[in-house]
C-alpha positions as YAML, in Angstrom:
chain: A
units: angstrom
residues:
- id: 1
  name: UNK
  ca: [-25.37, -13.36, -1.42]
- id: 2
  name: UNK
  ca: [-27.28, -16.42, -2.58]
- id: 3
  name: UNK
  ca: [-25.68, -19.07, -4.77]
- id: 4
  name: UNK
  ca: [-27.51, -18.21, -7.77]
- id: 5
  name: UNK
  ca: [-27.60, -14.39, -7.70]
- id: 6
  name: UNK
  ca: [-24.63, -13.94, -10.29]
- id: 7
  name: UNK
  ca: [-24.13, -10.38, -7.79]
- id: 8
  name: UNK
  ca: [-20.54, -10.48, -8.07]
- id: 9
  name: UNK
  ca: [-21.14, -10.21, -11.92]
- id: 10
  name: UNK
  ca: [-22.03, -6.56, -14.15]
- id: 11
  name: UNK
  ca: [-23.96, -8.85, -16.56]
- id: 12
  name: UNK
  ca: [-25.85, -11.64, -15.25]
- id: 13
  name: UNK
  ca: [-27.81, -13.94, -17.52]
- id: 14
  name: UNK
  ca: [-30.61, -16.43, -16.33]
- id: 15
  name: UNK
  ca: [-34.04, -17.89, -17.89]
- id: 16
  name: UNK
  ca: [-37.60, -17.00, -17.84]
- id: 17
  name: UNK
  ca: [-40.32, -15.88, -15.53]
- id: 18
  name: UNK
  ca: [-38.53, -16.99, -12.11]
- id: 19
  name: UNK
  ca: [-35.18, -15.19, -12.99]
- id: 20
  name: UNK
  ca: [-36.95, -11.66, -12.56]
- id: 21
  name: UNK
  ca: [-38.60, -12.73, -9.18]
- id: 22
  name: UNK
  ca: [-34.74, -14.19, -8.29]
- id: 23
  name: UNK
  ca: [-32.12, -11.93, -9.97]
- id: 24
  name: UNK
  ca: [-34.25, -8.69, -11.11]
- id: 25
  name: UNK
  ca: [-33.85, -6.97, -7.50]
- id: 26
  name: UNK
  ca: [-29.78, -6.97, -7.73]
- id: 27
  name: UNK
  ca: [-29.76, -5.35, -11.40]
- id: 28
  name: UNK
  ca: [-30.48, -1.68, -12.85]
- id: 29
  name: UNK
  ca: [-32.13, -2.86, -15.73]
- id: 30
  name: UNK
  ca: [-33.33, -6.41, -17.32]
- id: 31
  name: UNK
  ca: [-33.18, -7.15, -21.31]
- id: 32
  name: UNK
  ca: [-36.16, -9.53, -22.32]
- id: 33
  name: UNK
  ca: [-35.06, -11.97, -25.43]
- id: 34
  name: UNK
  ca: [-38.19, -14.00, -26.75]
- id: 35
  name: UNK
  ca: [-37.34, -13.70, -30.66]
- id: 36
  name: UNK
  ca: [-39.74, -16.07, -31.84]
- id: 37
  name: UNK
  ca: [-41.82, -13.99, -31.45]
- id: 38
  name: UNK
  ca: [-42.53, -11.53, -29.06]
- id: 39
  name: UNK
  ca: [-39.39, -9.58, -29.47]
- id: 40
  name: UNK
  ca: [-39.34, -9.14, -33.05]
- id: 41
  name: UNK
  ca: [-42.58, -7.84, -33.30]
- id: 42
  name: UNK
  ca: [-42.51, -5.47, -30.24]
- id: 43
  name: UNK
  ca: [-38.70, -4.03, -32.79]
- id: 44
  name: UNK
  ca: [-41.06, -3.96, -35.74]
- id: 45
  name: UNK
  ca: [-43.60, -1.77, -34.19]
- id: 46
  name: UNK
  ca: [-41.42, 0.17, -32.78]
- id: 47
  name: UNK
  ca: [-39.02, 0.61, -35.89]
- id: 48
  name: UNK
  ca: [-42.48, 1.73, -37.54]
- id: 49
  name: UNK
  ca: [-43.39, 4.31, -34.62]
- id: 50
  name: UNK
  ca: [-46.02, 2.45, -32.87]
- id: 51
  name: UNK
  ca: [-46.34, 1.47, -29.10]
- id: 52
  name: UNK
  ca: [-46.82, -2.32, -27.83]
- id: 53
  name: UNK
  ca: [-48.25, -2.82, -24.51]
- id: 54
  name: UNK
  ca: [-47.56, -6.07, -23.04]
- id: 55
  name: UNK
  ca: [-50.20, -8.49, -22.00]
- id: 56
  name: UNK
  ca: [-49.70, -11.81, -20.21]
- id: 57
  name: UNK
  ca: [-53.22, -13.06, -20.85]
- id: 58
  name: UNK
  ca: [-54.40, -14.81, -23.93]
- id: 59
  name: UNK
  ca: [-58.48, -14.32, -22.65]
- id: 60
  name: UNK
  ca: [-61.11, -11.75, -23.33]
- id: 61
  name: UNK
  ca: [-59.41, -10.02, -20.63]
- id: 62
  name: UNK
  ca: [-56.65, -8.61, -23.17]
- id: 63
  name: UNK
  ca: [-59.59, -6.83, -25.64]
- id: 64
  name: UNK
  ca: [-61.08, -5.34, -22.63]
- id: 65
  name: UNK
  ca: [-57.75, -3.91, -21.63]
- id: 66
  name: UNK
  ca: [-57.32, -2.56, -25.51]
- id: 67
  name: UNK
  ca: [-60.58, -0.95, -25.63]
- id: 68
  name: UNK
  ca: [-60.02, 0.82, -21.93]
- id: 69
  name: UNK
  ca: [-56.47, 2.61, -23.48]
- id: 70
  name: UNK
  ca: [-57.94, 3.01, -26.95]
- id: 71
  name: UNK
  ca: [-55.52, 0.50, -28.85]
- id: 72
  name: UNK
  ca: [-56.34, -2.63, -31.00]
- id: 73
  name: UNK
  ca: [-55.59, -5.81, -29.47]
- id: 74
  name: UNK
  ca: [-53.85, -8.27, -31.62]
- id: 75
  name: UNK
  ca: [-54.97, -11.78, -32.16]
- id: 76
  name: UNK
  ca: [-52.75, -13.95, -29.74]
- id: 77
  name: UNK
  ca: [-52.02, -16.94, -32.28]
- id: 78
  name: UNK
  ca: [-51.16, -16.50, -36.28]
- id: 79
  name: UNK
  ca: [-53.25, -16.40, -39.14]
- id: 80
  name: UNK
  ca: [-52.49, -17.21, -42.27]
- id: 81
  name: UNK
  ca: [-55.22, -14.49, -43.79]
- id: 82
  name: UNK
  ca: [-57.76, -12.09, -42.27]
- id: 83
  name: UNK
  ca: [-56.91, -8.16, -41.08]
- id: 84
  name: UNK
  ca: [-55.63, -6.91, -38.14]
- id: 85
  name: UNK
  ca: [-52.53, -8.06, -36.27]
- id: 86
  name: UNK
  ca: [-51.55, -11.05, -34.46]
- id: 87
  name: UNK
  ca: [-47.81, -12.75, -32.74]
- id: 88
  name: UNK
  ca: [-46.68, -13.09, -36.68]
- id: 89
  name: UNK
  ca: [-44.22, -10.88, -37.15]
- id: 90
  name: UNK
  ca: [-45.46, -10.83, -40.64]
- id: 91
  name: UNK
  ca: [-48.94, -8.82, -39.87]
- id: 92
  name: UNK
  ca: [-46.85, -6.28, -37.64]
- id: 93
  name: UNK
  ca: [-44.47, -4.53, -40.48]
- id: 94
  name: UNK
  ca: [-46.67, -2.23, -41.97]
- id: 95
  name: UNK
  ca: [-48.13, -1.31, -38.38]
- id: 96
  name: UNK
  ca: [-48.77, 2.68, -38.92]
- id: 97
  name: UNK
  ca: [-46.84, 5.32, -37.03]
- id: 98
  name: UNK
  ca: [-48.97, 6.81, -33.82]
- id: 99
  name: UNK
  ca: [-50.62, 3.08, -33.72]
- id: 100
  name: UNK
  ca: [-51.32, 1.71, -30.23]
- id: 101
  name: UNK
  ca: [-51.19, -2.21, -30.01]
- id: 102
  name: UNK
  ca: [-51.80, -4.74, -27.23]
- id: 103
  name: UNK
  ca: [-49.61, -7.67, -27.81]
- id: 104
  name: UNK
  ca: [-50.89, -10.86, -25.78]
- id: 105
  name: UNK
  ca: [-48.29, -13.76, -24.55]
- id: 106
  name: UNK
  ca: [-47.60, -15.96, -22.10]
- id: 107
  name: UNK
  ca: [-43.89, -15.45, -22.11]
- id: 108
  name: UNK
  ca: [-42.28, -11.82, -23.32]
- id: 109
  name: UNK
  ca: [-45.47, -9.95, -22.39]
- id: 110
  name: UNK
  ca: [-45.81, -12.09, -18.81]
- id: 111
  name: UNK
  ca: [-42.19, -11.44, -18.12]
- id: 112
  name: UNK
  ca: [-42.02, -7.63, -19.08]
- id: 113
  name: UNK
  ca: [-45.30, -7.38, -16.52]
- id: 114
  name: UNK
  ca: [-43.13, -9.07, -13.84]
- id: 115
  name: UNK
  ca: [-39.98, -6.91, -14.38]
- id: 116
  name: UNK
  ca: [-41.73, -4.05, -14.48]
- id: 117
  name: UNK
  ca: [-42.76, -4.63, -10.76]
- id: 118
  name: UNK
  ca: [-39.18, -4.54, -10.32]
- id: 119
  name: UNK
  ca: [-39.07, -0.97, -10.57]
- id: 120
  name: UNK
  ca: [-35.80, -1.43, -13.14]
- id: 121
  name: UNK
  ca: [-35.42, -0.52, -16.38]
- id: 122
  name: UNK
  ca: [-36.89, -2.89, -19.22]
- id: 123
  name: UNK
  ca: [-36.05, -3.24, -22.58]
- id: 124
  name: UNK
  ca: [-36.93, -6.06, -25.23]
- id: 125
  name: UNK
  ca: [-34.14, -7.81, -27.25]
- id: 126
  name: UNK
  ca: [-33.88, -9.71, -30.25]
- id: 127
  name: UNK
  ca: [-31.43, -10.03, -33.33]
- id: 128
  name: UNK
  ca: [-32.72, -7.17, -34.87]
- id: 129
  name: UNK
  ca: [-32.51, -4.67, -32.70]
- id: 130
  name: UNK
  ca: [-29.33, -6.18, -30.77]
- id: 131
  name: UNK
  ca: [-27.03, -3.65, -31.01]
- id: 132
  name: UNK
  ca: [-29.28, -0.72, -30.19]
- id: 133
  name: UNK
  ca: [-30.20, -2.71, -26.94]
- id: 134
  name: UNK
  ca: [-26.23, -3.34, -26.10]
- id: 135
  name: UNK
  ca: [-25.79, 0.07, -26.60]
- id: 136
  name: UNK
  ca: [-28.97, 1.28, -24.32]
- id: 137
  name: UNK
  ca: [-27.62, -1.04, -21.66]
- id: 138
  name: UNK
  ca: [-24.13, 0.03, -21.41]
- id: 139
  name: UNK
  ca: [-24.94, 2.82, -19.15]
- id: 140
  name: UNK
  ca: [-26.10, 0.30, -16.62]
- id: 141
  name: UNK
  ca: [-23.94, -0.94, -14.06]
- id: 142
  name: UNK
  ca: [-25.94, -4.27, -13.29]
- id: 143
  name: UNK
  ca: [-27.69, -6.26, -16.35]
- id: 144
  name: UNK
  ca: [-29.85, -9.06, -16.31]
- id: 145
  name: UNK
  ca: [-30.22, -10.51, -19.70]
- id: 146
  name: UNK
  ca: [-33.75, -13.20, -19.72]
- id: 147
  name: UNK
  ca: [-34.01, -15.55, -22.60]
- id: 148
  name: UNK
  ca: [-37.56, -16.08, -22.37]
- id: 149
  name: UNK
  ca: [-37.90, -19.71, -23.88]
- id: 150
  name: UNK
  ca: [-40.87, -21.33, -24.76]
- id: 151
  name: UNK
  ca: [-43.70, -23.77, -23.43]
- id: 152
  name: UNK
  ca: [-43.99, -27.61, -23.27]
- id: 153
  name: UNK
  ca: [-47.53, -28.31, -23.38]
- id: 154
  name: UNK
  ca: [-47.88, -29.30, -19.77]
- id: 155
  name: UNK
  ca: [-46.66, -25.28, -19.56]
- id: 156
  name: UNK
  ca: [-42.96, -25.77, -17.77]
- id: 157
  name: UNK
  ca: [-39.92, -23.77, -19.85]
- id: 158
  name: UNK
  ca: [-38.62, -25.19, -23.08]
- id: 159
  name: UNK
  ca: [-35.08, -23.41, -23.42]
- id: 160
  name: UNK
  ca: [-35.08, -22.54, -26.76]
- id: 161
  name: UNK
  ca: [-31.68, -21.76, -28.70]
- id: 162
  name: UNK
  ca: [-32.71, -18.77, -30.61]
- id: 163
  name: UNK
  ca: [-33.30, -16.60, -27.35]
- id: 164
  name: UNK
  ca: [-30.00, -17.87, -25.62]
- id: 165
  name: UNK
  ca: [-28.10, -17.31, -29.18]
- id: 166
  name: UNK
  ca: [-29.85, -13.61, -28.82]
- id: 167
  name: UNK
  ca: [-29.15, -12.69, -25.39]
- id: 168
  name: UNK
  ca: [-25.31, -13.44, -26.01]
- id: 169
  name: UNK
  ca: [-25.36, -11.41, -28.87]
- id: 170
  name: UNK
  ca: [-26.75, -8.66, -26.69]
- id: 171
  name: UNK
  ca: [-24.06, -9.32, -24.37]
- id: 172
  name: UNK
  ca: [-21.23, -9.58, -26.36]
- id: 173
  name: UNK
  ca: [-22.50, -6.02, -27.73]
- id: 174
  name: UNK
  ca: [-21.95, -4.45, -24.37]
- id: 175
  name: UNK
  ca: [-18.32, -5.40, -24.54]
- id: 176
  name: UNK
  ca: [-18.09, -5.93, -20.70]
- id: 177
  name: UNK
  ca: [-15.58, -8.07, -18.70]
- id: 178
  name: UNK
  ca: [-17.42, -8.93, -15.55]
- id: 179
  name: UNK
  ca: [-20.25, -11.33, -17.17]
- id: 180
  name: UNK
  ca: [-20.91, -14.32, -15.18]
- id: 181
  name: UNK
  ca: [-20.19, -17.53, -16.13]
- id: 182
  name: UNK
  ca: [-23.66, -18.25, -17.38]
- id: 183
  name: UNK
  ca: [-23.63, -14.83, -19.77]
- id: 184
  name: UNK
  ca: [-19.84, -16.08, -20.96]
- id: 185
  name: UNK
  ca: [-21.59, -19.15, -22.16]
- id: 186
  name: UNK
  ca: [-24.17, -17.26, -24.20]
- id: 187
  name: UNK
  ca: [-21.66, -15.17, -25.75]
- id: 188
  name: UNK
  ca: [-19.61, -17.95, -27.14]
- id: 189
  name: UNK
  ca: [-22.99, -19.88, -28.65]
- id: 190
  name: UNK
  ca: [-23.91, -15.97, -30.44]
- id: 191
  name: UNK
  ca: [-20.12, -15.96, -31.85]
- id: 192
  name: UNK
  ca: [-20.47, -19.55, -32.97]
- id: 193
  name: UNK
  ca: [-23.46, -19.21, -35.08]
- id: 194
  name: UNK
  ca: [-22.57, -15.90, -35.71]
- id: 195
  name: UNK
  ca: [-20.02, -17.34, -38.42]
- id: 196
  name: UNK
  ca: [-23.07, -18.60, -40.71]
- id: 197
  name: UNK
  ca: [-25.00, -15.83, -39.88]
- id: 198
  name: UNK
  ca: [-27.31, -17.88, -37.93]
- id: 199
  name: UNK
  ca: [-28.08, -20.36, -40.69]
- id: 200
  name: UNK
  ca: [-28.25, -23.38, -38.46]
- id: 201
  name: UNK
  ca: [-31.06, -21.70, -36.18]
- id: 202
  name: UNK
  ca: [-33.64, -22.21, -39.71]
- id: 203
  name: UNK
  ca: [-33.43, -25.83, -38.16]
- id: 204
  name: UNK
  ca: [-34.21, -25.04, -34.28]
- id: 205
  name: UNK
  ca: [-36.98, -26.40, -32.76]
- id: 206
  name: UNK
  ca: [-38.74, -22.78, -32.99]
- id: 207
  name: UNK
  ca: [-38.23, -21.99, -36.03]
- id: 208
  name: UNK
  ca: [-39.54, -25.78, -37.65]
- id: 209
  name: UNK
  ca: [-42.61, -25.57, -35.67]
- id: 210
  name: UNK
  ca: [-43.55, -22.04, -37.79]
- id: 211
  name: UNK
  ca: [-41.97, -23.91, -40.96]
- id: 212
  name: UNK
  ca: [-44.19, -26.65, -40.07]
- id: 213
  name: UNK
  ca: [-47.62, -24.44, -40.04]
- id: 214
  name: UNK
  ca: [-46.81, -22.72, -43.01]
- id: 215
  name: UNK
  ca: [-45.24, -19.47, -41.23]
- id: 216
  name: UNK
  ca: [-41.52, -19.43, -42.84]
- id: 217
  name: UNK
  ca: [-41.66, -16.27, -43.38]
- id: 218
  name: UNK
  ca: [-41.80, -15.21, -39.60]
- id: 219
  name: UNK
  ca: [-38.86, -16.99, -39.20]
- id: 220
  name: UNK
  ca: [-37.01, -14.97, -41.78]
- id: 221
  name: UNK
  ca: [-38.35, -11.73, -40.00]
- id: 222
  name: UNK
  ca: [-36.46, -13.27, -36.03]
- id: 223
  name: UNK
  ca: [-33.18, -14.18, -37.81]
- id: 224
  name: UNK
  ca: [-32.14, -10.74, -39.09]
- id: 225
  name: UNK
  ca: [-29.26, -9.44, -37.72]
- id: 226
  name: UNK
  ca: [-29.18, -5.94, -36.45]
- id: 227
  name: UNK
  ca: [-31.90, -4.12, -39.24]
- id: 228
  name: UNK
  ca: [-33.50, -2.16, -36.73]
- id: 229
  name: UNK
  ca: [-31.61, 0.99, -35.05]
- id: 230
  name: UNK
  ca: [-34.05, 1.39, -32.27]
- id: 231
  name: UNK
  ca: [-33.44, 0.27, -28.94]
- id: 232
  name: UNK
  ca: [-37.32, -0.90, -27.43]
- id: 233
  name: UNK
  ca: [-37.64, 0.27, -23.44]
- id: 234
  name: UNK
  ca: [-40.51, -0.29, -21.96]
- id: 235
  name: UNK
  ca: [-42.36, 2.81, -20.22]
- id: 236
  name: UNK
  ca: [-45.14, 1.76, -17.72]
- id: 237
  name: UNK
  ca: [-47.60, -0.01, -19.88]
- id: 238
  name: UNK
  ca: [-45.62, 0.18, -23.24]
- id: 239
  name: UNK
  ca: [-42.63, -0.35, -24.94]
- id: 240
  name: UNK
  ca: [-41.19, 2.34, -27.66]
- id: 241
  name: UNK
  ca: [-38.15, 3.89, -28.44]
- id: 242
  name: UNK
  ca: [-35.60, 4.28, -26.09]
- id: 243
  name: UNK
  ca: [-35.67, 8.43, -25.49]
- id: 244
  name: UNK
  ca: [-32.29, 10.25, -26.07]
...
């Protein structure tokens, strides 16, 4: 056992990329939280019947990959006008049923690549689909939860709030005993801001720097709490429903 497997643990909890290449191989399945924004769009599409596939690459590389499976690629920064999709939540919630999309980022998308090399089980978590994802993983013995976090702009991890606040609501849906110290911790920051229904998170670092460039509504769309009853599992290249 190394010191920072968690292995002793049913539900393990650690952050970004390097947890999947450290803690993926010991679990059955892995829960990717990146709420602003990855997550809640991948829940939107999939609420609306459409598949995401991932992409880790914000290039040219990620329209050639759309137009080899037939699917539109979105736009890997917001817009405030134009057609066609982008990471806004916003331009994904009238996606149409049957619609293919390739979602570009250099966090949810670049982690759900590298856990699906795991050969596990991969779903993608947020606050609006949280209890559909507790309840997909409770038939997994070992869970590793990921709050993605975000970038500084020399490119190391940001933690950001909203994903740990996220994966411990996940967690605390499971209703499990044997969570690790560092999924405990999660837990008790989700029933915290839990009490004002996540009020304080409008004044995260995340969610001010869409305020801030004029995308306020986004934020509304990665604070709600449990509006979506579909559970998003990724299958090969795509996420969509979680199959009965």
């Amino acid at each position: 056992m190394e010191w920072f497997s968690q292995d002793r643990f049913e539900v393990r909890l650690e952050w970004g990329l390097p947890a999947v290449d450290y803690l993926a191989g010991e679990a059955d399945c892995v829960v990717i939280v990146d709420v602003i924004s990855f997550s809640t769009c991948v829940s939107l599409a999939v609420d609306n019947g459409a598949r995401i596939y991932p992409y880790p690459w914000k290039d040219e590389s990620a329209l050639e990959f759309g137009m080899k499976i037939g699917a539109k690629t979105a736009s890997p920064d917001r817009r405030f006008s134009g057609q066609g999709y982008s990471l806004s939540p916003a331009s994904i919630q009238n996606i149409s049923e049957g619609e293919s999309l390739v979602l570009p980022s250099p966090n949810g998308s670049a982690i759900s690549f590298r856990a699906r090399e795991a050969g596990i089980k991969v779903f993608s978590g947020c606050f609006r689909n949280m209890s559909a994802t507790a309840k997909a993983c409770r038939r997994f013995e070992r869970v590793l939860v990921i709050p993605c976090g975000e970038r500084w702009p020399d490119g190391t991890l940001r933690p950001s709030l909203e994903d740990y606040v996220a994966a411990g609501g996940i967690i605390d849906g499971m209703a499990r005993e044997n969570c690790s110290p560092e999924a405990q911790a999660a837990v008790a920051a989700w029933q915290l801001y839990q009490k004002e229904n996540l009020q304080s998170l409008r004044e995260c670092s995340s969610a001010l720097e869409l305020q801030q460039r004029g995308f306020g509504v986004d934020v509304d769309f990665c604070l709600e709490i449990d509006t979506a009853k579909q559970a998003c599992e990724l299958y090969d290249d795509f996420y969509a429903s979680v199959l009965a």
